[in-house]
KELOLO-542814 format. One line per 4 residues: number of its first residue (from 1); their letters; for each residue x, y, z of C-alpha. Coordinates in nm, 3 decimals, decimal comma. Layout:
# KELOLO-542814
NUM	A	X Y Z  ...
This chain:
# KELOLO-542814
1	XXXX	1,620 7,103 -0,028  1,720 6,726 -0,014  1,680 6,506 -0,333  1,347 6,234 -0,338
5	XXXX	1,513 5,945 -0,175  1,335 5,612 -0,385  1,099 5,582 -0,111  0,920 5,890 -0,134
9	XXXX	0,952 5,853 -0,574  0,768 5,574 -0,490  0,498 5,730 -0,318  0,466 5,993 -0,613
13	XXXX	0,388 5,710 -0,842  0,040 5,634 -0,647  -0,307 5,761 -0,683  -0,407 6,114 -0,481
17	XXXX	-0,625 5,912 -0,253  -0,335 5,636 -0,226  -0,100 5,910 -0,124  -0,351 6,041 0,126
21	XXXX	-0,418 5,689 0,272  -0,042 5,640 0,329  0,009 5,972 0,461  -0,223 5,924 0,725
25	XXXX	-0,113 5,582 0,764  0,279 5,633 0,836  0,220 5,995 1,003  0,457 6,148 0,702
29	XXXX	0,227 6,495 0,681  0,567 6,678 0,832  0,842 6,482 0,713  0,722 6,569 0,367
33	XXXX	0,751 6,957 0,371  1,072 6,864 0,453  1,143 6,793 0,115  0,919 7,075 -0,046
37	XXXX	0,595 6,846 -0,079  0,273 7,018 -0,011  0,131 6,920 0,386  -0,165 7,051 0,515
41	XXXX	-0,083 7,353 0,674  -0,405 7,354 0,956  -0,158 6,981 1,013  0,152 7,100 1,061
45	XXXX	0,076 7,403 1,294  -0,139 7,157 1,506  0,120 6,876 1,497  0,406 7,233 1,575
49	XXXX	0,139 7,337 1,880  0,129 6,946 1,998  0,502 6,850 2,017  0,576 7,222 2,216
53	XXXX	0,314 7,091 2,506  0,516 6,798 2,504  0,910 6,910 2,533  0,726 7,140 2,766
57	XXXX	0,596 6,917 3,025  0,924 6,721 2,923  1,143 6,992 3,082  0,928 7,025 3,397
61	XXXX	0,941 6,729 3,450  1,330 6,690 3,399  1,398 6,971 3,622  1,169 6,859 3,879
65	XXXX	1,361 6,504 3,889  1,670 6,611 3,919  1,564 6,873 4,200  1,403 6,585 4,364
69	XXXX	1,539 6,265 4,333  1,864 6,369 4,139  1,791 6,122 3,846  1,795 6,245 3,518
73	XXXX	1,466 6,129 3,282  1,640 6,003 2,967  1,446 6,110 2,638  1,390 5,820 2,381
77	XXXX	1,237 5,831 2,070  1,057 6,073 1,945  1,118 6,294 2,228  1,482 6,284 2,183
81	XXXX	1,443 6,354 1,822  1,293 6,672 1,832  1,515 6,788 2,046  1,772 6,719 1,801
85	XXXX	1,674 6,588 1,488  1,376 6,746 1,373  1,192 7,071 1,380  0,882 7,048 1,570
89	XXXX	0,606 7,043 1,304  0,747 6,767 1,135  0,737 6,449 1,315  0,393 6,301 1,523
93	XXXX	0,420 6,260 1,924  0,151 6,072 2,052  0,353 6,014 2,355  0,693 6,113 2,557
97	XXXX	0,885 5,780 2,639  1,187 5,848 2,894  1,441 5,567 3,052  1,480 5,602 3,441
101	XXXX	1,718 5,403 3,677  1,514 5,509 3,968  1,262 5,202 4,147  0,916 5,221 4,107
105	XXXX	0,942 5,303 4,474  1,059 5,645 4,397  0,922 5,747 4,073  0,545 5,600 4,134
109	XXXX	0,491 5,893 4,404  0,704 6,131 4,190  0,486 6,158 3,901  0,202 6,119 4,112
113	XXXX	0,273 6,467 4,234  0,333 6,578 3,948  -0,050 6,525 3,848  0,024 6,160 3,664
117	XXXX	-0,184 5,899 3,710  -0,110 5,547 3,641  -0,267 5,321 3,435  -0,371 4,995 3,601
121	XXXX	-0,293 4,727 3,342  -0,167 4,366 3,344  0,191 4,298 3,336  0,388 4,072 3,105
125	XXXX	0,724 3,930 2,977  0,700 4,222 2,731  0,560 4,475 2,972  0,662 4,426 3,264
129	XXXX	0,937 4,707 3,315  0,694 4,959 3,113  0,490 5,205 3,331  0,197 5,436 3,139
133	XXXX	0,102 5,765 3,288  -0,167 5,957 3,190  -0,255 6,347 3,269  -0,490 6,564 3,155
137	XXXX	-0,453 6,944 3,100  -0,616 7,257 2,945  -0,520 7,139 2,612  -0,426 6,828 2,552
141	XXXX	-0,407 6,488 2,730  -0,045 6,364 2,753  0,028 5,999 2,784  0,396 5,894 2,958
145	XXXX	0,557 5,604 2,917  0,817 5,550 3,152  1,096 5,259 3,079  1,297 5,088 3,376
149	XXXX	1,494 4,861 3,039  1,501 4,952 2,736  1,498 4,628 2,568  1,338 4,286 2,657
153	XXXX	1,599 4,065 2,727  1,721 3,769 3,010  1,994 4,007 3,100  1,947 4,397 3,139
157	XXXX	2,075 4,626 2,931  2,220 4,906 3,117  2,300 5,189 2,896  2,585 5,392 2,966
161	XXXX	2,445 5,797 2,983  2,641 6,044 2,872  2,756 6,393 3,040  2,443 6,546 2,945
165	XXXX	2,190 6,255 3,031  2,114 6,070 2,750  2,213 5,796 2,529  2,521 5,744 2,367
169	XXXX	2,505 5,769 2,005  2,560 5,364 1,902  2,254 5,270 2,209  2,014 5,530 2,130
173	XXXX	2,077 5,415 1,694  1,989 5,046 1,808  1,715 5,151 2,025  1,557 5,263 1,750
177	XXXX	1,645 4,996 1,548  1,485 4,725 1,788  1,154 4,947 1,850  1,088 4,972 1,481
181	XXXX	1,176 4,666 1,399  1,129 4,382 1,663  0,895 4,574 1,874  0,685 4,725 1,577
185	XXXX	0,783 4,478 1,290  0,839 4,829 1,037  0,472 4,899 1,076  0,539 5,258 1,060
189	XXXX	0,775 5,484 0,836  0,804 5,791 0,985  1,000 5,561 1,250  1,218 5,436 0,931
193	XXXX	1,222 5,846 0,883  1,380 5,825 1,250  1,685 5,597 1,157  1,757 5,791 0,855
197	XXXX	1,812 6,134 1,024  1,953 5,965 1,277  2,215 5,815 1,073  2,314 6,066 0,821
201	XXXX	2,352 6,318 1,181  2,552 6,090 1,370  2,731 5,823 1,139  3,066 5,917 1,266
205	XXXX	2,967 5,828 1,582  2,815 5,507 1,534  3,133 5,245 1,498  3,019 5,019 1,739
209	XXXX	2,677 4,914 1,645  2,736 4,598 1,486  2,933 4,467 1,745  2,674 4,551 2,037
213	XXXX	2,434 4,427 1,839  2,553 4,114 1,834  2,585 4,122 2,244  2,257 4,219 2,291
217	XXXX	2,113 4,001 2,075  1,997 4,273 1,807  2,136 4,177 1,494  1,824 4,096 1,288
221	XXXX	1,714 4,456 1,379  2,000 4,654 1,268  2,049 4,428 0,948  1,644 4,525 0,898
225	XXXX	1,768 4,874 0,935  2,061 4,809 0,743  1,861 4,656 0,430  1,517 4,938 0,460
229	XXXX	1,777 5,263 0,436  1,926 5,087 0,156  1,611 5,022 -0,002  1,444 5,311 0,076
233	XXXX	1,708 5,622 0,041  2,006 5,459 -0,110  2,156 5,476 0,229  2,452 5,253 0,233
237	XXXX	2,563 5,164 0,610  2,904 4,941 0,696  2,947 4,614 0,547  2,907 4,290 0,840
241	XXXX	2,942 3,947 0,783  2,562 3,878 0,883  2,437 4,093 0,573  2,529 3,813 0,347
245	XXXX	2,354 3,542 0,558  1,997 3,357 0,478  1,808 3,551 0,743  1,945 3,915 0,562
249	XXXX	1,874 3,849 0,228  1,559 3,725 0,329  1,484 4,041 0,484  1,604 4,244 0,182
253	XXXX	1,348 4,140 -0,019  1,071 4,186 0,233  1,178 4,543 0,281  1,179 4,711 -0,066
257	XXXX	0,947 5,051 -0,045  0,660 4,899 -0,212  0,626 4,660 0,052  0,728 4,880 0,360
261	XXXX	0,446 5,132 0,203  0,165 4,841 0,258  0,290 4,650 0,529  -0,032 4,679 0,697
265	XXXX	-0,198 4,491 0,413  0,028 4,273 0,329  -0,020 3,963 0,617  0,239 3,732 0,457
269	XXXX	0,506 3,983 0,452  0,418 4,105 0,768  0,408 3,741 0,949  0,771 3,632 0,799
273	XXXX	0,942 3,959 0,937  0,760 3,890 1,293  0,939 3,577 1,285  1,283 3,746 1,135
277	XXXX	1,296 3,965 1,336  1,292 3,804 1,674  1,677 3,694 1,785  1,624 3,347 1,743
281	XXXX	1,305 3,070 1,654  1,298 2,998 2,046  1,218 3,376 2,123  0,977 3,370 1,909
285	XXXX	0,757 3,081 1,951  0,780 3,208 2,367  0,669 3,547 2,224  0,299 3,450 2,078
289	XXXX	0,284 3,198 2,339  0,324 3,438 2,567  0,142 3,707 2,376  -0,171 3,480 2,315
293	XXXX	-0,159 3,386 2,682  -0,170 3,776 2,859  -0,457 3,831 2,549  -0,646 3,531 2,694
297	XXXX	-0,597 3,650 3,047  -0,674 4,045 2,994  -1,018 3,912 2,851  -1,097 3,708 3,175
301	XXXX	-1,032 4,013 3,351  -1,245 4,208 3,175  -1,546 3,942 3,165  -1,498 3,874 3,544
């Protein structure tokens, strides 16, 4: 049984309805028994039940690619994790996200036949290489989220796969770096939960972050990473240059536990690490302008 990191001390030091609210909040129900603390059993075994449909339709689907098309469906996220990270009734799946290098040409009809249907939404900046499938079956509806990049940038990022179709250690740890924190601003923990596994499994193999960070323009995610595993489980990752800097320290104190914990109610913190955590001031003012603009446009549509 692992030792309370501070984060989850923390949590003990709240109210029982408090602990409930934040439970619910950050989707920690499974993570929890993980270190002995009471979850709702009718929780886990319908979280357990949940995830297995998933990976299931996840290996069809895999198998029926590669039969077809010969392109592998590259697992991110959560869908990745429980493959390797964590056992199946402890982390939430509300969707399977996969990385494809085929065209839109070819996988648009593939998951078509495979009973997908697409959802007809307005594309973006920030969406625009993002495809959401939905299907429906006997007992649950899965959602699919397929990814032609995996991060929003002027220049794609193609990741380098390894023998067995999947991310290399260092691309997959910054992936998740740049979802939680410059997609998500660190809205949610059990993603924070992701890092940590992530790291303590596969720190040997993770060298190279900091330097293809700074290439793709990541930095202010991985030092967010950097400073919330500190913060949070005493976590201590390798020294860079960049963690002494204005912008790091500055993000530091914005990510203790107490605030990570209330994020959601917390505007002020949550507005400065929107604007930290975008690569530079330029990306960011384009981001809400761009952001306001598709909001602006989507409710045309929908009055129209």
């Amino acid at each position: 049984m692992e030792a309370l990191p501070p984060l989850l001390q923390y949590w003990q030091t709240q109210t029982p309805a408090a602990r409930e609210q934040l439970c619910q909040e950050h989707g920690l129900y499974g993570i929890w028994s993980r270190y002995g603390l009471t979850s709702p059993a009718d929780h886990l075994k319908t979280l357990k039940h949940r995830n297995l449909l998933f990976l299931t339709d996840y290996y069809f689907l895999q198998q029926n690619a590669l039969e077809k098309t010969g392109t592998s469906l590259v697992p991110l996220k959560g869908l990745s994790l429980l493959r390797n990270i964590y056992n199946l009734h402890e982390r939430p799946l509300t969707d399977m996200d996969v990385y494809t290098s085929m065209s839109p040409e070819v996988f648009l009809p593939f998951f078509a036949n495979e009973g997908y249907v697409l959802q007809n939404e307005i594309k973006w900046k920030y969406t625009q290489h993002k495809y959401v499938f939905f299907k429906k079956t006997e007992f649950i509806d899965l959602t699919l989220e397929v990814h032609t990049q995996l991060i929003v940038r002027d220049e794609p990022w193609l990741p380098v796969l390894t023998s067995d179709g999947c991310l290399q250690k260092d691309d997959e740890f910054l992936y998740l770096c740049y979802h939680w924190a410059e997609q998500h601003t660190c809205l949610k923990l059990f993603w924070l939960f992701d890092l940590y596994l992530y790291w303590q499994k596969n720190s040997a193999q993770l060298s190279h972050v900091w330097e293809k960070a700074e290439r793709l323009q990541l930095t202010p995610s991985l030092l967010a990473a950097y400073w919330a595993l500190k913060n949070a489980f005493n976590l201590e990752l390798p020294q860079h240059p960049t963690v002494n800097s204005y912008r790091s320290r500055t993000l530091a104190r914005h990510l203790s536990c107490e605030k990570m914990f209330w994020l959601h109610q917390r505007r002020w913190t949550y507005l400065t690490l929107k604007f930290l955590l975008k690569p530079s001031l330029k990306d960011n003012i384009a981001y809400n302008f761009l952001w306001l603009e598709n909001k602006i446009h989507t409710k045309r549509q929908h009055f129209s």
